[in-house]
N, C-alpha and C positions, 0 to 999 in steps of 0.2 A: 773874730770876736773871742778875747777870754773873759770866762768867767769867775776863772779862778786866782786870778792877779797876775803880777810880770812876773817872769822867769821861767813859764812853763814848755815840756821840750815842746817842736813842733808838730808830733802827732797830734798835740791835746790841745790843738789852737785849732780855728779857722778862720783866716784869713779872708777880709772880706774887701776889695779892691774894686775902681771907677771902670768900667770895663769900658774901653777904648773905642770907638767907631761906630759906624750906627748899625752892624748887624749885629753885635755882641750888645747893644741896648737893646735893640728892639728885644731880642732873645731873655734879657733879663726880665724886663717889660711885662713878656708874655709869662715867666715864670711864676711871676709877683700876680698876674689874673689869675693863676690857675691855683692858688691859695686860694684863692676868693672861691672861686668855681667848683671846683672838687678837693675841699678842706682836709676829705677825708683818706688814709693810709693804711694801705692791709697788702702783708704779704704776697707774692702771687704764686708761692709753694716750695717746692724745693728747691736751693740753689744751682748754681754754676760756678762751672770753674774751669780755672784758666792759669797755664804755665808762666812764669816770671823771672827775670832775672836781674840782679841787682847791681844798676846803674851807675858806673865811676862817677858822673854828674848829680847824684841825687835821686834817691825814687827809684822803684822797680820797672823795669822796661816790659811789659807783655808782649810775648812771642810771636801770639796767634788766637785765633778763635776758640771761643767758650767750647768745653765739654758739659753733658751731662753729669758727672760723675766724677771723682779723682781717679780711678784707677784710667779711665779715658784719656784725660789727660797726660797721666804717666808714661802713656803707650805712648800721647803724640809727644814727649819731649824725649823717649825713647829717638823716635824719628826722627828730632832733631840733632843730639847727638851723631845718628847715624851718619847723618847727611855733612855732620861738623868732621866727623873721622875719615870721610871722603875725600871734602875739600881740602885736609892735613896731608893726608896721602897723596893724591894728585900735586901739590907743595911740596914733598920732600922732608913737609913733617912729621918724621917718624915717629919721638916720642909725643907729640901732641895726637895722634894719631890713636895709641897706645891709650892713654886719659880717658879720651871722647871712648874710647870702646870698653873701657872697664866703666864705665857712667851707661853707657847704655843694655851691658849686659847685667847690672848688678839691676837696672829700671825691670827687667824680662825676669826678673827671678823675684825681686822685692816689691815689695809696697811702701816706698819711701818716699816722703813728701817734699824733702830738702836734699840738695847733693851741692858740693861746692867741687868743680871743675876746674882746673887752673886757676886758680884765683881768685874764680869770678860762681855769688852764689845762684841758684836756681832753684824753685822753689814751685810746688803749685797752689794756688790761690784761691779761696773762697769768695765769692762776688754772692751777696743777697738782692732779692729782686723784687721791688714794691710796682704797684695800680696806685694810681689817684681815680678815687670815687667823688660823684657829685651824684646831686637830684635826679642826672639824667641818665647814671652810668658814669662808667669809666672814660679818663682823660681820653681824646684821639689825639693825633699826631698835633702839632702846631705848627701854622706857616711857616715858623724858620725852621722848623728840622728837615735835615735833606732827606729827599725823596729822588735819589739817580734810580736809571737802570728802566728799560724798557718794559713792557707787559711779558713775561717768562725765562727775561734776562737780569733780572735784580741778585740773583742767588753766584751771580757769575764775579761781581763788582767785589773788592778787596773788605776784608772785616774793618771796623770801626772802629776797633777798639786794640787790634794789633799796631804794635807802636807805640800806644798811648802810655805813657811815664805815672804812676802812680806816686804821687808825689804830695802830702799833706801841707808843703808849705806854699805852693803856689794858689795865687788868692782866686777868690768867686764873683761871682755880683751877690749882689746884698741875697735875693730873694731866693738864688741857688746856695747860699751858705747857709741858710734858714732851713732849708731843705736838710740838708744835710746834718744840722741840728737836730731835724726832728729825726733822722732818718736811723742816729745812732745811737737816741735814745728806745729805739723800739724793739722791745723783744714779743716773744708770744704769751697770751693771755694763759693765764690757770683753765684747760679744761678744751682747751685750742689744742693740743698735743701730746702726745707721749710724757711723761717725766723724765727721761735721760733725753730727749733736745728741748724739751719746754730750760730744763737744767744746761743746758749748753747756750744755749740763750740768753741765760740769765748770765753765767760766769764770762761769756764776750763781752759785753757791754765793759765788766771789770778790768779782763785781760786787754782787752784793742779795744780801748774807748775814744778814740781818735776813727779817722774816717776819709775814703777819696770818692767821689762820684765819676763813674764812668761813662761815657756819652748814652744815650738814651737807647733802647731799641722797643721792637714793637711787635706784640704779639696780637692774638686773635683771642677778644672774650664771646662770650656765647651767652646771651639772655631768652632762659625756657618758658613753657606755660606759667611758672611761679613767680614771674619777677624780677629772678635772682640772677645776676650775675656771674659767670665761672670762667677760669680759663680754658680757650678750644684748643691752643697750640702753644709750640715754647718761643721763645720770643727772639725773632729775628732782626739782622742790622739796619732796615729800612721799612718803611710803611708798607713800600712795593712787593718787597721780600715776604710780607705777611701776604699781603694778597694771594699774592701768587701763590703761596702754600692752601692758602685756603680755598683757592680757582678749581687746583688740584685736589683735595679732597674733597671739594664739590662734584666733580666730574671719576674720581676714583674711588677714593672710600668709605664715603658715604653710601654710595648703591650699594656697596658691597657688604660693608658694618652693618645696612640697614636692610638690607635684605627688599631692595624697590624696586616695583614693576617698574613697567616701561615710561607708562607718563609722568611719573613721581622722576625717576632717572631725570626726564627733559626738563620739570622744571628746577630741579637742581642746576644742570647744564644750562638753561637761560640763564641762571642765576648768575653763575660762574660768566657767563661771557658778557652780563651788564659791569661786573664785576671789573672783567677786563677793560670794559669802554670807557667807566665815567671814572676811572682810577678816586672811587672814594673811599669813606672812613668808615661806612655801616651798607650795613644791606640787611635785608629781608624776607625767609624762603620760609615756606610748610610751616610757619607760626612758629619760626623762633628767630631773633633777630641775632646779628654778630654786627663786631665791629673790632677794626684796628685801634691799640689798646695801647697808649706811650707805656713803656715801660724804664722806672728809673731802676741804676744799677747802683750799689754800695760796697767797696771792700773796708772793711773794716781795719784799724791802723792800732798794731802797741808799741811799744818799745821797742821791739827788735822787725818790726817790717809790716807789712799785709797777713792779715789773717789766713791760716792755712787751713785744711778740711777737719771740721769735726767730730769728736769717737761717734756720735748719734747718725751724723750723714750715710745717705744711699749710697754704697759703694758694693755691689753686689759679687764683681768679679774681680776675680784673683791676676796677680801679671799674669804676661801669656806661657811661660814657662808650665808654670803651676796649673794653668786652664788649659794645656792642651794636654799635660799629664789626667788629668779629672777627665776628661774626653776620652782619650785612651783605653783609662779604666772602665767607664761608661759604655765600653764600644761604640762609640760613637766617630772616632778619627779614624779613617780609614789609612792601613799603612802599607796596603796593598798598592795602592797608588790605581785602585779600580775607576773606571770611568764614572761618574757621579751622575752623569743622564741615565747612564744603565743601569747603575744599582740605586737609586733611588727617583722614584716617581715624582711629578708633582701633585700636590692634592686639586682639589677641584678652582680651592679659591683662590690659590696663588695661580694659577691658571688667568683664571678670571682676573687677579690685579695683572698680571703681565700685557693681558691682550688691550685693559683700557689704558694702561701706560702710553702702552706703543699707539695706541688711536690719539691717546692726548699731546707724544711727542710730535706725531705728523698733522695734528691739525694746529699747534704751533709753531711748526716750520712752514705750513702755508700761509698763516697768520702772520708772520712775518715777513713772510715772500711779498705777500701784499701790500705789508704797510711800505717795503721797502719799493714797491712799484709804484706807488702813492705819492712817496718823497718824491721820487726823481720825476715824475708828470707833472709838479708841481713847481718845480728850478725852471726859473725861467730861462731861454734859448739862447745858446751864448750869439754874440754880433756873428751875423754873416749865416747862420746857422737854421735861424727859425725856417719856418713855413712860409711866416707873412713875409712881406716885402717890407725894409725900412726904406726910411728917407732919401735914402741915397740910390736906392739901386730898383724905386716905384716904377 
């Protein structure tokens, strides 16, 4: 769709194309209800963000999974360098070897958000993160989006959005382009935030007013005594992956944030293991309700690529150079190389997360055990094998 006539580049277009097959209809389908349904579009808080690197074909190629933070992410592209200056070396590529290692020792000392490496740019990337509201709450997952990954094994499955080519010119279905219409004209309201990011809000829209959507993922909202709506967690690559986060702070930290006897503990822990069974999209505990929560993703597109992190963003810590020097100072780095059980205790409550950790790993390794003994009673006997007698050998 342009609206500003022919000629315009293709950040500033979006492309809206007949989407082939019938899972890519159905999915648009559903996109074009969920206008109807939950009309409405609010922020879900602070961003993400994710390393990039730009594509001989077109588009930025994403690395690897979201960070909290830019400086997060600078460590993990730190990583990959490393791992690039390895696989040089092991090759007999000395001076590529050389490159990858002044790129990852300049990430350990800087706070740099673009580096260009042989050739090729890299960059870390700002991804915004919207809820669809309706009458009843917040969007939940829909039939087509996948849902792999067993009950405490979803966190294991590859990220969904590593790989993925950020790329403004390839087309949508109608009611995913619309989306992403609205998605890029939204900044924050006057009085919604700070003036230096309510202000960085407003100048994105002008700088990267183009747009790519990244596959969906899915967080945990939390509806209190009031009514209201809020995010419980940050938003993970699969409905199951939310679960499971939230199984886990049912059964962990909850008791412990919340400071709960024993039979408040259980019925959190019912709650967590209905949780587990009916693999749904809401549940219900001590008068407040939660539910798995689609979350759409945005990076923002200008002239020269994907939006990178802004002066207003959370970025708290410094590379690791410069934070372990502040440690140091702090006395906090120990450079005695002292044993760390000896010279520091744990306090009471890390205590307490450590023991229901280790309770919640062994009763999902027997939950497993189980279901895995469940399959195979279930496989039918191969010829010659069963118990009963077949036909041939009554």
């Amino acid at each position: 769709m342009n609206a500003y006539g022919e000629g315009l580049p293709a950040y500033r277009t979006i492309r809206m194309t007949l989407q082939e097959g019938p899972i890519a209809a159905f999915a648009d389908e559903e996109a074009w209800r969920a206008r109807e349904r939950y009309p409405t579009i609010v922020g879900m808080g602070l961003p993400v963000f994710v390393a990039a690197t730009e594509s001989e074909r077109g588009g930025w190629e994403i690395l690897g999974s979201a960070g909290d933070t830019p400086q997060s992410v600078r460590d993990s592209l730190g990583s990959h360098f490393r791992r690039l200056a390895k696989e040089a070396a092991e090759a007999g590529r000395a001076g590529d070897r050389k490159k990858y290692r002044a790129a990852y020792e300049k990430l350990d000392r800087v706070a740099v958000d673009e580096l260009r490496v042989l050739g090729s740019r890299y960059r870390v990337v700002r991804v915004e993160q919207f809820i669809r509201l309706g009458p009843d709450g917040p969007e939940p997952p829909r039939p087509s989006d996948p849902d792999p990954g067993e009950v405490g094994e979803a966190h294991r499955l590859p990220s969904r959005i590593k790989g993925f080519v950020i790329d403004p010119y390839i087309g949508t279905g109608m009611a995913e382009g619309l989306l992403k219409f609205d998605l890029m004209q939204f900044v924050l309201k006057a009085g919604t935030a700070p003036p230096d990011v309510r202000g960085d809000s407003l100048r994105a829209v002008e700088t990267h007013p183009g747009g790519v959507l990244l596959p969906a993922e899915f967080a945990i909202a939390e509806c209190g005594g009031d009514g209201q709506w809020k995010p419980h967690s940050g938003a993970a690559p699969s409905p199951q992956a939310a679960r499971d986060r939230l199984a886990v702070d049912f059964r962990v930290m909850t008791p412990i944030r919340q400071r709960l006897g024993e039979a408040e503990r259980e019925e959190y822990a019912r709650a967590a293991d209905r949780l587990d069974e009916k693999r749904g999209a809401g549940i219900a505990v001590a008068g407040r309700r939660y539910r798995v929560a689609r979350v759409e993703q945005l990076v923002r597109i200008g002239p020269d690529g994907p939006e990178g992190p802004r002066p207003s963003d959370f970025d708290p810590d410094p590379p690791i150079e410069a934070h372990t020097r502040q440690l140091r100072e702090q006395g906090l780095l120990d450079d005695e190389g002292e044993d760390e059980d000896e010279s520091r205790e744990l306090n009471e409550e890390v205590r307490e997360i450590k023991r229901l950790m280790e309770k919640e790993e062994a009763r999902r390794a027997a939950w497993k055990l189980q279901r895995q003994q469940r399959k195979q009673a279930a496989k039918p006997s191969e010829p010659g094998r069963g118990s009963e007698p077949g036909p041939d050998n009554a």
